[in-house]
N, C-alpha and C positions, 0 to 999 in steps of 0.2 A: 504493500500500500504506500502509497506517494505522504510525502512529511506536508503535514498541513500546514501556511504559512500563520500566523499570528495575523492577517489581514482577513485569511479566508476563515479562520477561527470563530472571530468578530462576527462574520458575514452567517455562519452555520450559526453560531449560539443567540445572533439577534444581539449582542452586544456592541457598543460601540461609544466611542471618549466624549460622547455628550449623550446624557441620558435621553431617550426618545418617544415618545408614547403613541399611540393612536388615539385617533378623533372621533371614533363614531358617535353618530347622532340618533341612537336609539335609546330605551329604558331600558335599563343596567338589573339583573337579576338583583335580590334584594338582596342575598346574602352574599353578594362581593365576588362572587368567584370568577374565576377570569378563564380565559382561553390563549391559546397561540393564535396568529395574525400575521398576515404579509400589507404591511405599512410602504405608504410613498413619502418618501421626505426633501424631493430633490433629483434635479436629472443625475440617470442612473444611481440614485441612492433611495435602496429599499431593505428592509429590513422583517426580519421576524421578530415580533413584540408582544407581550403579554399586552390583552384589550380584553375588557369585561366582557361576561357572555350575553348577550343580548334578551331579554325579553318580550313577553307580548304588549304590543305598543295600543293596537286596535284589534277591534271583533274578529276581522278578516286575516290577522297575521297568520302565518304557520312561521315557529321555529324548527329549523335542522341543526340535528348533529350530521357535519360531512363527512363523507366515503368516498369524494375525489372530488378532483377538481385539475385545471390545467390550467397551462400560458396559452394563449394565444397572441399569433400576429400582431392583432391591432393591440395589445396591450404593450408593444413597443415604442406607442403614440404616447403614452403614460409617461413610460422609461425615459422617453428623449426629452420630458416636457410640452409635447407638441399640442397637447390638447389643453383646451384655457380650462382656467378655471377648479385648476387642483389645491388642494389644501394639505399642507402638511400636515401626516397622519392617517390622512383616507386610509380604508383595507381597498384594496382590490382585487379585483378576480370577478368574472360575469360567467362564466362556464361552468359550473358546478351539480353536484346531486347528493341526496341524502336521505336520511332516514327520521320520521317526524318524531321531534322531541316534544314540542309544543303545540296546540292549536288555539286560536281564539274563539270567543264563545260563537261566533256565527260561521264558523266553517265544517260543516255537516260534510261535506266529502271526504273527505281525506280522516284521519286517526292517528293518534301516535302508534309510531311502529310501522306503519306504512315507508314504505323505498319511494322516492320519485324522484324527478329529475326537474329542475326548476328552470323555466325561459332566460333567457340574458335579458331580455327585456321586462318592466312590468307595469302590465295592464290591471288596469280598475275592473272589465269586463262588463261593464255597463254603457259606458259611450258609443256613439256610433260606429265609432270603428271597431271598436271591440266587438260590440255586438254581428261584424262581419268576419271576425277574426284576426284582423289586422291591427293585431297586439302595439306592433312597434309604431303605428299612428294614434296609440294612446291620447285621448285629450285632458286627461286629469291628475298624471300622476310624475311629471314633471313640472316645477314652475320654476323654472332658467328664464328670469329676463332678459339674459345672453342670450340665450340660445332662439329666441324669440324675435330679437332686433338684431340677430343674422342672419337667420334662415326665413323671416315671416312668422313663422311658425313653429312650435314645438312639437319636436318628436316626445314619446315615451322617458319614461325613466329608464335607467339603465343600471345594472348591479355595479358597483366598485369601476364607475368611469368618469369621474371628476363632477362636480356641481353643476355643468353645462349640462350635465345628465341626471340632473337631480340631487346627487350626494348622496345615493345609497350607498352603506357599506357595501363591499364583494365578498364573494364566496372564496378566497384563497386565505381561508381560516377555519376553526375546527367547529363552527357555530356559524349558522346565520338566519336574519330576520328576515321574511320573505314577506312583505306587503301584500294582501291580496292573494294569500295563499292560495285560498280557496278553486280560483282560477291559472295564477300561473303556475302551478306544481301538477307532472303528469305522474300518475303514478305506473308503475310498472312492475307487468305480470311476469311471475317466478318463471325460472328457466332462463335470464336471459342473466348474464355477468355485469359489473357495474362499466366495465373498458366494453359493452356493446352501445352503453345506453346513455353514457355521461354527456355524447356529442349532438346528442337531441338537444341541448341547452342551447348550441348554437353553430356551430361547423357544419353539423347536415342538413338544417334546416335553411342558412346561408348558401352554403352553395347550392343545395336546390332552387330555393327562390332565385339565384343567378340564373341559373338554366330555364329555367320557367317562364319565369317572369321578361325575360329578354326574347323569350322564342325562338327556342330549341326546336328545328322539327324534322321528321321521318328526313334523313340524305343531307340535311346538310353538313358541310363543310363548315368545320369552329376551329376559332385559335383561341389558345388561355393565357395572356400574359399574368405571370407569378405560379409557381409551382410548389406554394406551402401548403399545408392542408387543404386552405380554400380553394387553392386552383387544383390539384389531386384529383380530392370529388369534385370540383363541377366536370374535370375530364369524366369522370365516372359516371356522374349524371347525364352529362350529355350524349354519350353512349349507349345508357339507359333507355333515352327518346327517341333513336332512332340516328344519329351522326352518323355519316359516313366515312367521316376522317375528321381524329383531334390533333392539330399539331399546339405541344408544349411550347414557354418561349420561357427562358430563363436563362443564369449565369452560374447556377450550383449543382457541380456535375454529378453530385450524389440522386438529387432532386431531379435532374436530367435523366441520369440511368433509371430512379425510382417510376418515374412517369411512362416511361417504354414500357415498365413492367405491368404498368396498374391502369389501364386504359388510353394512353395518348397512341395513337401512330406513329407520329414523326416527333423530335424536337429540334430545337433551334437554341444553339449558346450563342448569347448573344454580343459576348466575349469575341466569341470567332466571328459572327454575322452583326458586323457593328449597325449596317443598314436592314435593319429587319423587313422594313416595307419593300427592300430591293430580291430578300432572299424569299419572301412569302405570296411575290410575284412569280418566281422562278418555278415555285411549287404548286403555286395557285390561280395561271394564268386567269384574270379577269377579279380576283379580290375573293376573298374566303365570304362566306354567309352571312356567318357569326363571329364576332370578336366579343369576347369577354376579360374585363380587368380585374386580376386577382391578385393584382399587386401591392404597390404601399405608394406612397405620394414623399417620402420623408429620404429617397435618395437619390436625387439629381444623375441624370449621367453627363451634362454636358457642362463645359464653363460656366456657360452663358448661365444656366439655372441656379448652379453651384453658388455664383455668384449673388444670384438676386434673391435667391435665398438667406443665404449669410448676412446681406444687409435688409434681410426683411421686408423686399417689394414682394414678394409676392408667399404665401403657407404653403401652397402643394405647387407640383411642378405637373405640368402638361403633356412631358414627352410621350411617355405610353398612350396616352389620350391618341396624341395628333400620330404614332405609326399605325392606331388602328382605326383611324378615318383616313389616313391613305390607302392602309391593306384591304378595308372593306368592298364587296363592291359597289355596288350603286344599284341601291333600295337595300341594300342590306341592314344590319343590325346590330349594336354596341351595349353592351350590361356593363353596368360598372358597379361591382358589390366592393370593390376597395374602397378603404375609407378616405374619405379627402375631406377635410375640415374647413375649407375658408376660401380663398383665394389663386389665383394664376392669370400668368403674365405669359403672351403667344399662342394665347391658342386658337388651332384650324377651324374660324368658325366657318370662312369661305368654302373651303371644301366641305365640310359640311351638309351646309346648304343645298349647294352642287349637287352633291350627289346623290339626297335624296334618303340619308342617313338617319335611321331611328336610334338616335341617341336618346340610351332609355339608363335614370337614374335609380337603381336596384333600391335604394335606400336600405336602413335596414332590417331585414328579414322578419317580416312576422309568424313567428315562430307558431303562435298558435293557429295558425291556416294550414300547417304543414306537421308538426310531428306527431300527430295521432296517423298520418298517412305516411308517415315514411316506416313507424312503427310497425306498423301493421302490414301494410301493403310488401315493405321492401327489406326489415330488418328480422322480425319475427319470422317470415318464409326464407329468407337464405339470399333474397336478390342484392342487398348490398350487407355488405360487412365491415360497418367502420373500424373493426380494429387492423385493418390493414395498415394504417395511418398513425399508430401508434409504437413509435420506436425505442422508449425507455419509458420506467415507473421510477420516480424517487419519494422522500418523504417531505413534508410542510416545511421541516426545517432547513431545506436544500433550496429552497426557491428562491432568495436571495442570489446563489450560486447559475443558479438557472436561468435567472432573465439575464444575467454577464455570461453564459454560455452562448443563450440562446441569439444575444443579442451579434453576438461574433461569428454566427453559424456554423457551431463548429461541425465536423463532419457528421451525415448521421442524424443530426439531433431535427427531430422534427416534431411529432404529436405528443406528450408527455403526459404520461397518467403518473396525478400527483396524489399519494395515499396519505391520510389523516390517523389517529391513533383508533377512528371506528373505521376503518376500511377493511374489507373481508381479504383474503388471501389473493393471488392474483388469478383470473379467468382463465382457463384453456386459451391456451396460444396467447399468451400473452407475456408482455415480457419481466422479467423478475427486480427487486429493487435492488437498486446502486444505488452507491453515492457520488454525488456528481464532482465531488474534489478528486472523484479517482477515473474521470474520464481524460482521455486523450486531449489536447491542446489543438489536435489540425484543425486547421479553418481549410473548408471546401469550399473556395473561391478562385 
């Protein structure tokens, strides 16, 4: 086993040379008892910290004790600062599932001792849109007047993704409050392993709604820019609908070779194929179908962006946008379930136009239009199998370790099932816990 430095020490025991606590803004059990916690305190500075266990706040709550939980992508947006409106202390994590410890006096579905799996998003289930299923256009359970005199409009709340999103704690702790239990907690029928079902929270229900929602159909031809989790399955989904060829586009050749194996065709490094739009012509005489963005906004490839970035003209950058209104063809189709927060400087609105481009904004996924039918339809019968996407298990107290892995890409490292002190054993075919101070240092870039 490799010598743990006195830094990573720090970073495993949640210690560090200025005491640091968490914020959450729920009622605190009466008799004080606390929990573990993954706290934000600072670009790239998070920590595991003792934070009280949470309580029932209202009628509708359900408390869990958690049995996993993971990183995801966008919670790299967290890690760099990129998303406004974070408070030192936040817990975060939006992808999680558990077993009911608590219920409030008005939620007749659910029970303690029940398994479920809770939305990243959370719905009231009374508003219009809820009442359509369209969880994450919530109109009640977010009040961001940020997020309101940016967008128009407010989306949902969101589990552990900064005040813009409400300021719920997240689920990357051994406890948590789920507002509205009663509606966003799915529960789930025995037989199935917790690394089947944790990704109902939000990876399968995202890149579904990518595929769906953009208009996947019987023959076409799709390209997936980003090949993390999210882009993975939407290759897989759109395969599911009928595609007749997926070509991948990425720069991580782990992710590269991963994709050939798990539904893409073809892929494109784009390392080697600096002109994407040039190489996707070569392959695709006349422009692919379907272009879908499963990438991130947060790294420039060109000067020019790098630049304007850095001094803050513009929050996301536009590149992947504009190779995939050049690549597409005309009348064709654009999904973008990658998150982009605010602003950009150059972008193809002219071609665009021209060609006739259903540039369509995925927003994000409402989870409860979809995983009773992914459950049922696609995971319970065998047609998809998210633990495919799952390449390491560690423990709560490793996640510090883990978003500085993660955020380095080291080889390898992609879907991570994060076990709590109530987490069951690991599932068939699934893989066993490490510690992340004893992984490998390659970065696969």
């Amino acid at each position: 086993m490799q010598t743990v430095s006195n830094a990573v020490q720090d970073k495993i025991l949640g210690t560090h040379p200025i005491a640091k606590e968490a914020n959450p803004a729920y009622v605190h059990r009466p008799d004080g008892s606390m929990m573990r916690a993954l706290a934000w305190f600072g670009t790239k500075d998070v920590l595991v910290v003792d934070a009280p266990i949470p309580d029932i706040t209202e009628d509708y709550d359900v408390i869990l004790r958690v049995t996993g939980t993971t990183i995801c992508g966008s919670d790299m947006h967290l890690y760099h600062s990129e998303i406004m409106a974070l408070q030192k202390g936040d817990i975060l994590g939006h992808e999680f599932m558990g077993i009911v410890d608590k219920v409030g006096l008005g939620v007749k579905n659910i029970k303690p001792g029940d398994r479920v799996v809770t939305s990243f998003q959370i719905a009231c289930g009374t508003c219009e849109f809820c009442k359509k299923k369209l969880s994450s256009f919530c109109d009640r359970t977010n009040n961001s007047s940020l997020m309101n005199t940016l967008y128009g409009h407010r989306d949902a709340g969101f589990f552990g993704y900064s005040h813009l999103a409400g300021g719920f704690p997240g689920g990357q702790a051994e406890y948590v409050r789920v507002p509205f239990g009663n509606v966003n907690c799915l529960k789930i029928p025995e037989g199935l392993s917790d690394e089947q079902v944790l990704y109902l929270s939000d990876v399968l229900p995202t890149s579904y709604h990518n595929v769906v929602d953009t208009g996947v159909n019987e023959g076409d031809v799709v390209a997936v820019w980003g090949l993390g989790p999210i882009g993975q399955c939407s290759a897989k989904w759109a395969k599911l609908k009928g595609a007749s060829r997926v070509i991948g586009i990425d720069r991580v050749p782990s992710r590269l070779k991963f994709a050939l194996a798990n539904g893409c065709d073809e892929v494109i490094n784009f390392d080697e194929h600096a002109d994407i739009v040039k190489r996707l012509a070569e392959l695709v005489p006349g422009g692919v179908d379907v272009a879908l963005d499963c990438g991130t906004f947060h790294e420039p490839k060109t000067t020019l962006h790098k630049v304007q970035k850095a001094l803050m003209l513009e929050t996301d950058v536009p590149e992947t946008v504009n190779e995939m209104i050049m690549a597409t063809r005309k009348g064709g189709r654009i999904g973008l379930i990658a998150v982009y927060s605010g602003f950009t400087n150059n972008f193809n609105i002219g071609a665009l136009m021209e060609k006739g481009i259903r540039f369509i904004g995925n927003g994000q996924a409402p989870v409860h239009l979809y995983w009773e039918e992914i459950l049922n339809d696609y995971i319970i019968p065998g047609k998809f199998d998210p633990r495919f996407m799952i390449t390491h298990r560690v423990d709560l107290e490793d996640f510090p370790l883990l978003y500085e892995k993660f955020d380095k890409r080291i080889a390898g490292v992609e879907k991570v099932f994060v076990q709590t002190k109530f987490s069951s054993p690991p599932g068939p075919g699934c893989p066993t816990l490490t510690r992340v101070a004893d992984w490998p240092e390659t970065q696969d870039m």
